[in-house]
C-alpha positions, 0 to 999 in steps of 0.5 A: 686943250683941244688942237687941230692936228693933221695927220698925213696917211692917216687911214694907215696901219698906226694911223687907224689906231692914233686918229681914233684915240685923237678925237677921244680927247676932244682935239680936231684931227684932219686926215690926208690919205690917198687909200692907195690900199683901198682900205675903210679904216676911218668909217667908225670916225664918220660920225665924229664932228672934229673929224674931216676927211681929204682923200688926196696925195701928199705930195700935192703942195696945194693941198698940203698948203690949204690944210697947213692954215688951220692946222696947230700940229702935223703928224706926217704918217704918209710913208712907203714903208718896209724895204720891199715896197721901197725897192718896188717904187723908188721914186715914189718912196724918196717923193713921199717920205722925204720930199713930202717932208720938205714940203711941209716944212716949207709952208708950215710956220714956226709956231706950227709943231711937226711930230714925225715918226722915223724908224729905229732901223736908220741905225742898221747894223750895231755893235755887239752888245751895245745899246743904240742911243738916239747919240748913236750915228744913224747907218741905215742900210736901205732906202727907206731907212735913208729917206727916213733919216733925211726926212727925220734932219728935214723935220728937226730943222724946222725948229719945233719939231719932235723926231719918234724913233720907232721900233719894229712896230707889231699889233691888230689895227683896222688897217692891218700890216702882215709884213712887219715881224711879229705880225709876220712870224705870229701869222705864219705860226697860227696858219703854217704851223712852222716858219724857216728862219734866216740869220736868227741871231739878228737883234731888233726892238719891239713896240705895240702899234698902240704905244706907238698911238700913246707915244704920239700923245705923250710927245703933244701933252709934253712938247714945249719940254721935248721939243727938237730931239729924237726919241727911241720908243720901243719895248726896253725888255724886247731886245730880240733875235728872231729866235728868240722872238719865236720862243715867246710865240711858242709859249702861244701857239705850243704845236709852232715848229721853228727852224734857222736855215743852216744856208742862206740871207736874210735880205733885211740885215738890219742888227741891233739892240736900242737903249729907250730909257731918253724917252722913258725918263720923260715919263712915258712908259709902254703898256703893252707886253710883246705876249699881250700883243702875240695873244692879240694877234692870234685872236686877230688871224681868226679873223684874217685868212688871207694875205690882203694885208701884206704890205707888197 
């Protein structure tokens, strides 16, 4: 059944990859972006006749109304992401990632589904050895992880809402993210050769930019059965420390030299390994390998040789 979704900072990172594979599957998709990184992410989608296009912010409640009227699913992407952009622009951050959610809530109705991506990172520090579940109290440890987990209770009070729960995402996309881990680490190996690690013990999870597209199509085909729950999505055999997440890059880059630097923080203490078996057991499953993306990536910095793409 074709929908008219519409999805906020959409010429984005995940954005990029999703919107493509929308209009694939025949559904209508609109696009609100203000292109503040004056990416052309969305050109190949011109063409498209169930594409359109608004170049404006989401914060602006008139716009945000008159797209709401024809809209049967919002996925609300527009966010300023990673902890350094956050601190930069305080009040940016709390206005688009949590006060923009409440303005979509505000106006949208009943019968309009919210699917919202937060991030796994609201559960900051975790136990030793044990598995954050989506029953795990939410601890986050940074302003975007706060606004994301108020924005998360924001769009589940809606009542017809699904709440994905990212991973550390990592993958090419048209409109590139160098900053995010994988994607940070696999660049400095192709160029630097060697990277200084800090705190290598910290655990995280791992997730292809374009699962994350396939878990955002998953949660539309099966709405009605998953509706007004949050879902972990990540790799469930990627549960790495960053050592660890160098060793899997070394099997790539053979001549890349990693060190743990015997002094010093890393300011990002976010620790944790996440259980993803709720969403696994409604029959989504990841397709793309953290080697299959580290083998992406390095194709993709042949073609990158600067840092435009870095999120700050």
């Amino acid at each position: 059944m074709s929908l008219n979704i519409l999805v906020t900072g959409g010429a984005g990172y995940l954005g990029s990859i999703m919107v493509p594979e929308l209009l694939k599957l025949g559904h209508k998709v609109t696009v609100l972006d203000s292109f503040i990184f004056g990416q052309s992410s969305l050109l190949e989608c011109c063409a498209n006749d169930n594409f359109e296009i608004v170049n404006g912010d989401v914060r602006d409640e008139s716009i945000i109304k008159g797209l709401l009227a024809k809209t049967d699913v919002v996925i609300p992407l527009a966010a300023l992401v990673g902890a350094p952009l956050c601190k930069r622009d305080k009040i940016g951050t709390i206005s688009i990632n949590r006060d923009a959610i409440k303005t979509i809530t505000d106006h949208a109705s009943k019968q309009q589904r919210i699917i919202i991506p937060i991030t796994n990172s609201g559960y900051g520090i975790g136990q030793k050895g044990v598995f954050c579940t989506e029953e795990t109290p939410m601890n986050p440890i940074s302003l975007y992880g706060s606004t994301k987990v108020e924005a998360e209770n924001i769009a589940l009070g809606h009542g017809n809402s699904i709440s994905l729960r990212l991973a550390t995402v990592f993958g090419m996309s048209p409109r590139m993210r160098l900053d995010l881990l994988v994607n940070d680490f696999a660049y400095r190996a192709v160029n630097d050769r060697f990277i200084v690690v800090f705190e290598g013990h910290f655990k995280r999870n791992y997730i292809h930019v374009r699962d994350v597209a396939r878990a955002f199509i998953h949660a539309i085909d099966n709405f009605e059965t998953m509706k007004n729950e949050p879902y972990n999505v990540g790799l469930s055999d990627a549960n790495l420390s960053k050592l660890e997440l160098c060793e899997v890059i070394k099997k790539h880059v053979s001549d890349f030299v990693y060190l743990e630097a015997p002094i010093g923080e890393d300011p990002d203490k976010r620790d944790y390994i996440v259980s993803n078996e709720k969403i696994e057991q409604t029959g989504f499953k990841p397709i793309y390998s953290l080697d299959i993306g580290i083998k992406e990536l390095i194709k993709g910095y042949t073609i990158i040789t600067n840092s435009k793409y870095s999120n700050v």
